[in-house]
C-alpha positions in Angstrom: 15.5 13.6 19.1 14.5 13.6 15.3 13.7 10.3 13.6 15.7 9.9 10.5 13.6 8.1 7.7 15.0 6.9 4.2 13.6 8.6 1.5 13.4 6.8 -2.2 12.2 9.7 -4.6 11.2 7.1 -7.7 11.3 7.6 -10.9 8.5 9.7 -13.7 6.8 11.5 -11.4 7.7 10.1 -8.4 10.1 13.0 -7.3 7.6 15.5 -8.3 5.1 14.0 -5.8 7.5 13.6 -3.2 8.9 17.0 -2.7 4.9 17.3 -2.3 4.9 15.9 0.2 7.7 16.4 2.3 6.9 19.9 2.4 3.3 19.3 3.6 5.1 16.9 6.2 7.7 19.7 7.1 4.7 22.0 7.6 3.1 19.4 9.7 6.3 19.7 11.9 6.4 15.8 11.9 10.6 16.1 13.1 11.6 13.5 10.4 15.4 14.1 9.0 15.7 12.3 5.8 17.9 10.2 4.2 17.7 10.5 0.1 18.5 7.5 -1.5 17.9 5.6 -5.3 16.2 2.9 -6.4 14.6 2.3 -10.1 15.4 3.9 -12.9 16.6 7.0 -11.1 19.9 4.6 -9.3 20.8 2.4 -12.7 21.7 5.6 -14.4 23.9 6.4 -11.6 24.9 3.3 -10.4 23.8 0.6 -13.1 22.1 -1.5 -9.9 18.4 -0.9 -9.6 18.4 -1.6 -5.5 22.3 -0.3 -4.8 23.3 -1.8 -1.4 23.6 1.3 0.0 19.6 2.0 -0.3 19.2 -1.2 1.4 21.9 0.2 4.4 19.9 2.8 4.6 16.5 1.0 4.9 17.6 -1.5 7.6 19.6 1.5 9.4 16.2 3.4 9.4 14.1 0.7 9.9 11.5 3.0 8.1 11.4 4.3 4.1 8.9 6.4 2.4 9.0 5.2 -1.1 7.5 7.0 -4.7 7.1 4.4 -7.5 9.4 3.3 -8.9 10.2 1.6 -13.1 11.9 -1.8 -13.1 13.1 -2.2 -16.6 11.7 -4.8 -18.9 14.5 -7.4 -19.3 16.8 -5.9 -16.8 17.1 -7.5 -12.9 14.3 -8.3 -10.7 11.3 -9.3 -11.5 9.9 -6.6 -9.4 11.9 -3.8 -7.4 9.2 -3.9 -5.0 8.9 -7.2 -4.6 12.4 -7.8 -4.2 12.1 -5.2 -1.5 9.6 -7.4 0.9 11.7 -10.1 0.1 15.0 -8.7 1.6 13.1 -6.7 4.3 10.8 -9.8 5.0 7.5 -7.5 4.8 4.9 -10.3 5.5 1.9 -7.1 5.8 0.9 -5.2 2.7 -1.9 -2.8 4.3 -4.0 -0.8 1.9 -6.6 1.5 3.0 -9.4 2.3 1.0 -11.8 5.2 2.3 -14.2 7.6 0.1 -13.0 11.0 -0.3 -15.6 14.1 -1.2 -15.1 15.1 -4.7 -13.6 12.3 -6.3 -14.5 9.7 -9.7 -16.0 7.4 -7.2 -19.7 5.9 -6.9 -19.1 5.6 -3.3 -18.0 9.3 -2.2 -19.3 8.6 1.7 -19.5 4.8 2.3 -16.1 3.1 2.3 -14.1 2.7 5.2 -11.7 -0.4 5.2 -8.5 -2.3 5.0 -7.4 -4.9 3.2 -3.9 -6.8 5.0 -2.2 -8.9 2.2 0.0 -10.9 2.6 2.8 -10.5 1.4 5.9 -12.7 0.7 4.3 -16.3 -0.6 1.6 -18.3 -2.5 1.3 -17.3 -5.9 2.1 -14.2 -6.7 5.5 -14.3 -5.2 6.0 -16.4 -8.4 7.9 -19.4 -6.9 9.1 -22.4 -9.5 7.7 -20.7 -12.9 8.9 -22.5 -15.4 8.0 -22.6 -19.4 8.3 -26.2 -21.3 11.0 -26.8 -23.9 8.3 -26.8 -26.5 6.4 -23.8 -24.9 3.1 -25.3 -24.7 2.8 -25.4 -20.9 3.5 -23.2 -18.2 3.8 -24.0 -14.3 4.6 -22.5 -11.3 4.5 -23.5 -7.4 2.0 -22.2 -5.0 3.4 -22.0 -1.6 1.1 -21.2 1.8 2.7 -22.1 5.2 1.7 -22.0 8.9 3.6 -19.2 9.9 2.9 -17.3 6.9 -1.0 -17.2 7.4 -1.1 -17.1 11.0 1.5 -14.0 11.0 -0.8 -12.0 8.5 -4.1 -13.3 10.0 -3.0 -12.3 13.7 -1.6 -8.8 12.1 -5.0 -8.3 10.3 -7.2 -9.2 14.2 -4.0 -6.7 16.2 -5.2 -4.0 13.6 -8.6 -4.1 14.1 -7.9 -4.1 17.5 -5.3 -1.1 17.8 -7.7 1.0 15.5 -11.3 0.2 17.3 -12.5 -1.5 14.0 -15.1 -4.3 14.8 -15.2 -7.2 12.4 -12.2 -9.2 10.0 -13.2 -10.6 7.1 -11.5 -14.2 5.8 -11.1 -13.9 2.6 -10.6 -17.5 0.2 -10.8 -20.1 -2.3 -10.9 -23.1 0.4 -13.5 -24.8 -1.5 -11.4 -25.2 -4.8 -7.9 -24.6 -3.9 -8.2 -27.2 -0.7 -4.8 -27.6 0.1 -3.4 -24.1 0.0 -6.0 -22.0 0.6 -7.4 -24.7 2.8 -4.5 -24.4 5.0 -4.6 -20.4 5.2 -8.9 -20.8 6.2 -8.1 -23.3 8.7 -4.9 -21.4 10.3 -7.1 -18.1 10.4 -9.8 -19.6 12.0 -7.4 -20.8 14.6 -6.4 -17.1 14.7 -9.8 -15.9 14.7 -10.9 -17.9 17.6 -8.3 -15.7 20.1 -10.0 -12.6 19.3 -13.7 -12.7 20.6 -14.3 -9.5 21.0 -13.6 -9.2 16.8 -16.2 -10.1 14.3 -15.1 -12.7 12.2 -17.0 -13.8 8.7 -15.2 -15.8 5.6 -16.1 -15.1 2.3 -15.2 -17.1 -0.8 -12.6 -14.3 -2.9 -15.2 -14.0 -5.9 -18.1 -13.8 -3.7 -16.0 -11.3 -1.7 -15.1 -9.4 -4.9 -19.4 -9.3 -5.8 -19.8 -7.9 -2.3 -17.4 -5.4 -2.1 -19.1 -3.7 -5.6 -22.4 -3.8 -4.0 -22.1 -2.9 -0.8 -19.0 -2.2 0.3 -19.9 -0.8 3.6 -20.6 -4.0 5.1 -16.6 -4.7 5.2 -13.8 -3.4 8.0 -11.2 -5.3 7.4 -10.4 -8.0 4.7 -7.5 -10.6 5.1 -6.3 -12.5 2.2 -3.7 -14.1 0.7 -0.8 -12.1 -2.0 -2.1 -12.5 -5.3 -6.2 -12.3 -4.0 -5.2 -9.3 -1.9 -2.9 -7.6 -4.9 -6.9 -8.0 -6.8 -9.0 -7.0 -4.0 -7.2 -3.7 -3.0 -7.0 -2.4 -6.2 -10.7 -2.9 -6.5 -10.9 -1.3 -3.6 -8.9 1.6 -5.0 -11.7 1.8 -7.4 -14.5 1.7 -5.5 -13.2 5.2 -4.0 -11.6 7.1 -7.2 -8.5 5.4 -8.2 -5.0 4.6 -7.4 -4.6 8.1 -7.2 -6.1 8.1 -3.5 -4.3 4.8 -3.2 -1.7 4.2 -0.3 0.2 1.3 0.5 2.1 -0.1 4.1 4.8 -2.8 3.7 5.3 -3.7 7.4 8.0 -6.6 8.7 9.3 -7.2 12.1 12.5 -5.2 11.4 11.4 -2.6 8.8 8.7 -1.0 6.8 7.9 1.0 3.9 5.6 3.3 3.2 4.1 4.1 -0.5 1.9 5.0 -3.5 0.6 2.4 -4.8 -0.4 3.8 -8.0 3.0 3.5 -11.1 5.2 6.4 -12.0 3.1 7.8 -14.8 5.9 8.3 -17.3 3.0 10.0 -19.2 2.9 13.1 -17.4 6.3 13.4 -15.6 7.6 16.2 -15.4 4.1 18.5 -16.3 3.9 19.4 -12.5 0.4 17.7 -12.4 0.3 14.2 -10.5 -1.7 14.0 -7.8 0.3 13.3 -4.6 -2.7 12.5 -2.3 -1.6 8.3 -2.4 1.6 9.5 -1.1 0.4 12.0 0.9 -1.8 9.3 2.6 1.1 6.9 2.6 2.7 9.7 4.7 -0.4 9.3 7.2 -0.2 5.1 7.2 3.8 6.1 8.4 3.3 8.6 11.3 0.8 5.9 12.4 3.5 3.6 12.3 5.7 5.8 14.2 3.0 6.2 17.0 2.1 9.8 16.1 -1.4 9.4 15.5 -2.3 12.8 15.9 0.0 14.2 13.6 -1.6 11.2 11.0 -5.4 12.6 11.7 -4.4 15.9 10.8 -3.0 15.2 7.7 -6.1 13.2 6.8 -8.4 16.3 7.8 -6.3 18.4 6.1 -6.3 16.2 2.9 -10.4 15.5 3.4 -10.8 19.6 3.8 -8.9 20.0 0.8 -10.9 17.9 -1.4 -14.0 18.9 -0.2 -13.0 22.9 -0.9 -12.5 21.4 -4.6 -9.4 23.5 -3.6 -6.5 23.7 -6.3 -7.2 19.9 -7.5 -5.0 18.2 -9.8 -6.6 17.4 -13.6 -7.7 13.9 -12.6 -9.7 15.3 -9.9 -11.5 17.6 -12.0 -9.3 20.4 -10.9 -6.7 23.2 -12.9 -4.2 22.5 -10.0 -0.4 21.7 -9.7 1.3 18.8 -7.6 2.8 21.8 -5.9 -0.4 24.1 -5.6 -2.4 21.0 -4.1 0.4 20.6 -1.6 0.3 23.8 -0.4 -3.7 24.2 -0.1 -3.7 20.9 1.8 -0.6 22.5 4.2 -2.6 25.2 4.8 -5.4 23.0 6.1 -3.4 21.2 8.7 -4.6 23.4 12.0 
C-alpha cells in the first residue's frame, strides 16, 4: 500500500525546487502518492487565506507534509505561516541537520556531522504577550518555558541519539543569567539526561556554545536548546557547511510532521530554473527516515554526496552552470 503525503509546493521558487525533487523521489521508487495542496502566497491568490483549512485537512489526514518555503505577506495574517503551522500541528521538535558536503562555500567541507533539536512551540521566539507602550518607548514580551515542554524536546533530542547510534547530547543555555527560564529547561534536562547513561551528556552556556561550534565544530553530535537559541544555532550551523542552501528542516509532533527547506523562497531568482534543491532534497531524506525507510534515506544522501563531489551539473551558488532540473536528474542518476 502507497503512503499518501501532502505536498505544499511554496511560493518563488519553491515549486521549481519541488518538482525537483519529487522526481528524484519517484526515481527513488519511494511509493509516496501525493496530495497537492496551497499555503503562502501561492493559496491567497486562489483562496485569499494563507493556510486554507483544507491544507490543514490534508496535513492531519496525512499525518506527514513535505513543504517548499513559503512568503507570509507583510501586514497580512500570521505572524508566521510556519509558525502558525507548529502551533496547530503542535510540532514541539524542529530537527536540523548540519553535515559537510564536498564541493561547497564551506571552511569545514569534511568535519561536521550534527543535529541541532529545537524546540519548538514556547519561550521567546514563539513571541507570547509582545506588547508596544502607548508612547512607544518600551517594548515587552513574555518568555514562557514549562516542564513538559523541556522534558519532551530534551528526551526527543537523547531518543535520537539513541535511534541513530550518535554518542554524546549537548545542553545548550543561558542558566546562569536567565535563572528562571532557562534555569528550569537546564535543570529538567538534566533530569532527562540522567535516564540515558549510555549518552554523553555536556552543557554549554549558548554563547560559549556558539564560540565552539566556529572553532571546532567536530566536537558536537547533538545540540539541544531552546526556540529562539536553536532558531540562532542551526543557522550557524547552516553556515559552517555552505549555507541554507544545504539546509533541511524536520517539524515533528505526536500526531504529524513536516518536512522542509529551511532556506526562504528566493523571489530573486524564481522562475530562472536555478535554485538549488539539495535543502529539500535532504528534507526528503529527514522524511523517509521518518517513515522508517532508512535505506531509501541513505541512498538519497549518497546519491546527493556523489553528486556534489562529481561537481556534476551544480547550480550557480555551488560554483556550477547547472539547472534545478539538470541537478535533479544527475543526483537521480546516482541513486544505485
Amino acid at each position: 500500500m502507497k503512503t499518501t503525503i501532502a505536498v505544499i509546493r511554496g511560493d518563488g521558487i519553491g515549486p521549481e525546487i519541488m518538482d525537483a525533487t519529487l522526481r528524484v523521489l519517484d526515481a527513488l521508487g519511494v511509493g509516496l502518492d501525493y496530495e497537492f495542496v496551497d499555503a503562502g502566497l501561492a493559496a491567497y491568490e486562489k483562496t485569499g487565506e494563507l493556510l486554507p483549512q483544507a491544507t490543514l485537512d490534508a496535513i492531519a489526514r496525512h499525518r506527514i507534509a513535505l513543504k517548499s518555503p513559503l512568503t507570509t505577506p507583510v501586514g497580512e495574517g500570521f505572524s508566521s505561516i510556519n509558525v502558525e503551522l507548529r502551533r496547530r500541528f503542535d510540532l514541539y521538535a524542529n530537527v536540523r541537520p548540519a553535515i559537510s558536503f564536498p564541493n561547497t562555500r564551506s571552511r569545514f567541507p569534511e568535519n561536521v556531522d550534527l543535529i541541532t533539536v529545537r524546540e519548538n512551540t514556547e519561550g521567546a521566539y514563539a513571541g507570547e504577550g509582545q506588547q508596544v507602550s502607548e508612547d512607544g518607548a518600551t517594548a515587552t514580551l513574555v518568555q514562557k518555558i514549562t516542564r513538559r515542554g523541556s522534558e519532551r524536546i530534551v528526551r526527543y533530542a537523547f531518543d535520537l541519539a539513541v535511534r541513530t547510534g550518535r554518542r554524546k547530547v549537548t545542553i545548550v543555555h543561558k542558566a546562569n543569567i536567565l535563572k528562571s527560564t532557562s534555569g528550569l529547561f537546564l535543570k529538567v534536562a538534566r533530569e532527562v539526561a540522567a535516564q540515558y547513561p549510555s549518552i554523553q551528556c555536556n552543557e554549554l552556556i549558548v554563547d560559549n556554545c556558539c564560540m565552539q561550534l566556529v572553532m571546532k565544530p567536530e566536537q558536537f553530535d547533538v545540540i539541544v536548546t531552546t526556540n529562539l537559541f536553536g532558531d540562532i544555532i542551526s543557522d550557524l550551523c547552516a553556515g559552517l557547511v555552505g549555507g541554507l542552501g544545504l539546509a533541511p528542516g524536520a517539524n515533528i509532533g505526536t500526531d504529524a510532521a513536516i518536512f522542509e527547506a529551511v532556506h526562504g523562497s528566493a523571489p530573486d531568482i524564481a522562475g530562472k530554473g536555478i535554485a538549488n534543491p539539495c535543502a529539500l532534497l535532504l528534507g526528503a531524506a529527514q522524511m523517509l527516515d521518518h517513515l522508517q525507510r532508512p535505506e531509501l534515506a541513505t541512498r538519497l544522501r549518497a546519491a546527493i554526496r556523489a553528486t556534489l563531489a562529481a561537481a556534476d551539473r551544480l547550480t550557480p551558488d555551488l560554483g556550477g552552470q547547472g539547472t534545478t532540473t539538470s541537478f535533479a536528474e544527475a543526483i537521480a542518476s546516482r541513486l544505485g
